[in-house]
C-alpha positions as CSV (number, residue, x, y, z in Angstrom):
1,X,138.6,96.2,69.6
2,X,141.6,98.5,68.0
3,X,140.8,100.1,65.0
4,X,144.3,99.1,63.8
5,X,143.9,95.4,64.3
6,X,140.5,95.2,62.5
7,X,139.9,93.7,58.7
8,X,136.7,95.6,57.3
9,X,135.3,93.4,54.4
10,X,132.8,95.8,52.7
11,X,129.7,94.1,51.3
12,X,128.3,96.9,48.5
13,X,124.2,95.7,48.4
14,X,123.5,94.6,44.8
15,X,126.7,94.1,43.6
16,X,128.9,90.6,42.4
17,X,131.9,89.9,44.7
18,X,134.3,91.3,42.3
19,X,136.4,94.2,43.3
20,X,135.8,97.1,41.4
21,X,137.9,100.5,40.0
22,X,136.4,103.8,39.0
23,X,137.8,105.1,35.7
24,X,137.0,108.6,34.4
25,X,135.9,109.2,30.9
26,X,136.7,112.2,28.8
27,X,134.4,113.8,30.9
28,X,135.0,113.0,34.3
29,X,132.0,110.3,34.8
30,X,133.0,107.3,36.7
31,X,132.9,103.8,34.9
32,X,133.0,100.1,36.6
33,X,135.5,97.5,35.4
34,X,136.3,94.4,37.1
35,X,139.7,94.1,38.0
36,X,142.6,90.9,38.5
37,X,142.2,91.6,42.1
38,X,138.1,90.2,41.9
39,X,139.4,86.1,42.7
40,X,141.6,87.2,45.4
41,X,138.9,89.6,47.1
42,X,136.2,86.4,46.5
43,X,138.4,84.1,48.6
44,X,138.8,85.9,51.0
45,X,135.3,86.8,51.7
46,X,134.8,83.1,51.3
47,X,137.4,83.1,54.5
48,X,135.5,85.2,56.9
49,X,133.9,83.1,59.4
50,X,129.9,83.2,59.0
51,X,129.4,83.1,63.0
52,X,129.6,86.1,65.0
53,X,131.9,84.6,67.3
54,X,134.3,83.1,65.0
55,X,134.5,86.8,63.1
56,X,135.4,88.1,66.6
57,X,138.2,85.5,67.2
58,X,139.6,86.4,64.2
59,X,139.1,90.5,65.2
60,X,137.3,90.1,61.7
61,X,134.6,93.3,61.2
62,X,131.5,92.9,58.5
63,X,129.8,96.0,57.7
64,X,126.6,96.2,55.8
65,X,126.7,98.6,53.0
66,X,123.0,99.4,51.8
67,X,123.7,101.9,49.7
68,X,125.4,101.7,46.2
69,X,128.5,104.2,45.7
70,X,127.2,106.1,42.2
71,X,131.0,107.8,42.3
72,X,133.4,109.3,44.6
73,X,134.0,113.2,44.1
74,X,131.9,113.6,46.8
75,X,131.4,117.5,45.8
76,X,129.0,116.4,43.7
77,X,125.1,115.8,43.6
78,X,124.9,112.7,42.8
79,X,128.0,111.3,45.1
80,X,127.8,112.6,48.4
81,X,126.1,109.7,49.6
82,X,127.0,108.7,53.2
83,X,129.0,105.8,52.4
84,X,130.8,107.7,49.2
85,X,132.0,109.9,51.8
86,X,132.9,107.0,54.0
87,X,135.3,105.5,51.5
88,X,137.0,108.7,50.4
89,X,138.2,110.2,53.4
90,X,141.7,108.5,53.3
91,X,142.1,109.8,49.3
92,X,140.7,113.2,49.7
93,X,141.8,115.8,52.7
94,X,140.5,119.0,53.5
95,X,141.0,121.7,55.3
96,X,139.5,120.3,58.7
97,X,138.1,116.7,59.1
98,X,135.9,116.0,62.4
99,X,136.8,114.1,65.2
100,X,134.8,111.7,66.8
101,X,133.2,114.5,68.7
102,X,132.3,116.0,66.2
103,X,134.4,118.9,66.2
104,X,136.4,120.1,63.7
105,X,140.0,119.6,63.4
106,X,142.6,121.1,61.2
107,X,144.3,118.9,58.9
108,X,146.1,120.1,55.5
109,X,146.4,123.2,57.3
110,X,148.4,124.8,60.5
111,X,146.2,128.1,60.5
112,X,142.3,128.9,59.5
113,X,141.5,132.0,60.3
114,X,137.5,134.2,59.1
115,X,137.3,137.7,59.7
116,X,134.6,139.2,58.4
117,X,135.8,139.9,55.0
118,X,139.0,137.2,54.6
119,X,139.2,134.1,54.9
120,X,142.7,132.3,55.2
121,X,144.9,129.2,55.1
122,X,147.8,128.7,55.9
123,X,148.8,125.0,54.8
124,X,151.0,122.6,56.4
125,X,154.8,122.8,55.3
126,X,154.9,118.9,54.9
127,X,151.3,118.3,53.1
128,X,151.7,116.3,50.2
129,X,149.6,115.0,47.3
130,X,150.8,111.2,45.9
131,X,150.3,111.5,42.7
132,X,151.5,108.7,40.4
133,X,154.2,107.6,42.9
134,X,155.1,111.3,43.1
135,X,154.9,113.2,46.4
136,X,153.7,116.8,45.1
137,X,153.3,119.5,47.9
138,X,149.8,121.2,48.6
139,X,149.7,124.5,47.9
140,X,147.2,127.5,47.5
141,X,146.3,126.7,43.8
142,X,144.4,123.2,45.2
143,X,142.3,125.7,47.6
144,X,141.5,128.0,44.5
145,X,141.0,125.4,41.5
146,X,138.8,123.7,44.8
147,X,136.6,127.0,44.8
148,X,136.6,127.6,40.8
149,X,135.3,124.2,40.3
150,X,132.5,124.2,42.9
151,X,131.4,127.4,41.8
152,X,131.6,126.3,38.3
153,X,127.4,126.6,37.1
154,X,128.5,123.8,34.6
155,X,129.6,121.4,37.4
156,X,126.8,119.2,39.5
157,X,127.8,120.1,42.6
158,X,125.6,119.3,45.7
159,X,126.5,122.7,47.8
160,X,128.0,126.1,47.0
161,X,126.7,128.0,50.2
162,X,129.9,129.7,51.4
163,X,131.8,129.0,48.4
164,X,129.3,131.5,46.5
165,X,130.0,134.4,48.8
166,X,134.3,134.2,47.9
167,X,134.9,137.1,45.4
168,X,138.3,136.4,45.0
169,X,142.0,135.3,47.0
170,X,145.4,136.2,47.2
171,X,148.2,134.3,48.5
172,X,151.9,134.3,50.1
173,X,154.0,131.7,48.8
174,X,152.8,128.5,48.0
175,X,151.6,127.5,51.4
176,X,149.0,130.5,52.3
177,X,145.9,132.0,50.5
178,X,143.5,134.4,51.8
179,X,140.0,134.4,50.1
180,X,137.6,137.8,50.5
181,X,133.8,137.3,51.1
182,X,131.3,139.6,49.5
183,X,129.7,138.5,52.8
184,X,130.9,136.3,55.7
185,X,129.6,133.0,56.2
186,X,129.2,131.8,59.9
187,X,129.8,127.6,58.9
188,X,133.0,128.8,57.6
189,X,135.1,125.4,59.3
190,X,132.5,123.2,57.0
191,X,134.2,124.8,53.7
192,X,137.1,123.4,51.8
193,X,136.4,119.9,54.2
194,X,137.5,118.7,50.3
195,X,140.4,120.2,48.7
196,X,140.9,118.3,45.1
197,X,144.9,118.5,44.1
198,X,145.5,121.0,41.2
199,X,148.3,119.5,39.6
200,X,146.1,116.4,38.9
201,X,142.4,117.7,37.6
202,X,143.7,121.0,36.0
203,X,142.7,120.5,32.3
204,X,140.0,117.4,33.1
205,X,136.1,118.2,33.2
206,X,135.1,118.2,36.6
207,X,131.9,116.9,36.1
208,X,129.9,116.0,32.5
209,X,125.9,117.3,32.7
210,X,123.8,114.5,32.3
211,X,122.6,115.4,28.9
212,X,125.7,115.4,27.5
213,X,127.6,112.4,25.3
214,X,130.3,110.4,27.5
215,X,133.2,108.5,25.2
């Protein structure tokens, strides 16, 4: 069955059929709240033919979710669940995304290039960010507020290998940047695999510790 003429209705395991949006507060953490959009998304679940062959008449695909999705910056600790990363692919870009081989292939960028001191970008003339209705280009200061905040010791993150070895970057334009190691790292095509947009998260907490008091 083509991917494009598939409906996937998501069933998230322990949760209300109400469709829900992540909010950040002052400190980043996601929050739940039930939007207008919850009736719509009920009826048409209600729609979706409860026989195996009726769903495939319809080209009608159910997937069972069976984990919950505790957030999706899935840089961090307690979001890079499976299905987290799932979801956010088509919000978040990177530098390569896999095929269905498994091998990596480039995507924000035309050029990736490791030596054993640099490594370098050079990013794709037409990459944009849509932010607030707003095409915004992609430039070299998403790669370097990317590597400030996952080396940042205040920010949860789930993995700094590689990221911890990058001393420092320069850059040629807007659309290149070359980072120095202090040491190469072989897995250098898994890094920047999530590039967060500058223009939007410059000035917001990445991420609020635990022990600390959300509003």
């Amino acid at each position: 069955m083509g991917a494009s003429r598939v409906r996937a209705v998501w069933l998230f395991a322990g949760a209300t059929l109400a469709v829900l949006v992540l909010t950040a507060g002052a400190g980043g953490r996601p929050t739940a709240a039930v939007t207008p959009a919850a009736p719509s998304f009920a009826r048409s679940f209600a729609s979706v033919p409860k026989t195996p062959g009726g769903r495939r008449a319809r080209k009608i695909l159910v997937v069972g979710q069976e984990q919950d999705v505790a957030g999706f910056n899935t840089a961090l600790a307690c979001c890079n669940g499976v299905w987290a990363s799932a979801q956010s692919v088509p919000v978040i870009r990177g530098a390569f995304i896999t095929s269905n081989t498994l091998a990596p292939v480039k995507d924000l960028v035309v050029r990736a290039h490791a030596t054993p001191t640099t490594l370098s970008y050079t990013i794709r003339p037409k990459a944009f960010w849509n932010w607030g209705g707003r095409k915004i280009p992609v430039t070299y200061e998403d790669f370097v507020y990317t590597w400030h905040a996952l080396v940042d010791p205040a920010n949860a993150v789930a993995v700094r290998a590689g990221y911890d070895q990058i001393t420092g970057f320069t850059h040629r334009g807007s659309k290149q940047v070359t980072f120095t190691w202090a040491k190469p790292y072989a897995a250098w095509q898994s890094l920047f695999r999530t590039v967060f947009p500058s223009t939007a998260l410059t000035g917001t907490d990445f991420w609020l510790p635990e022990n600390a008091e959300s509003n």
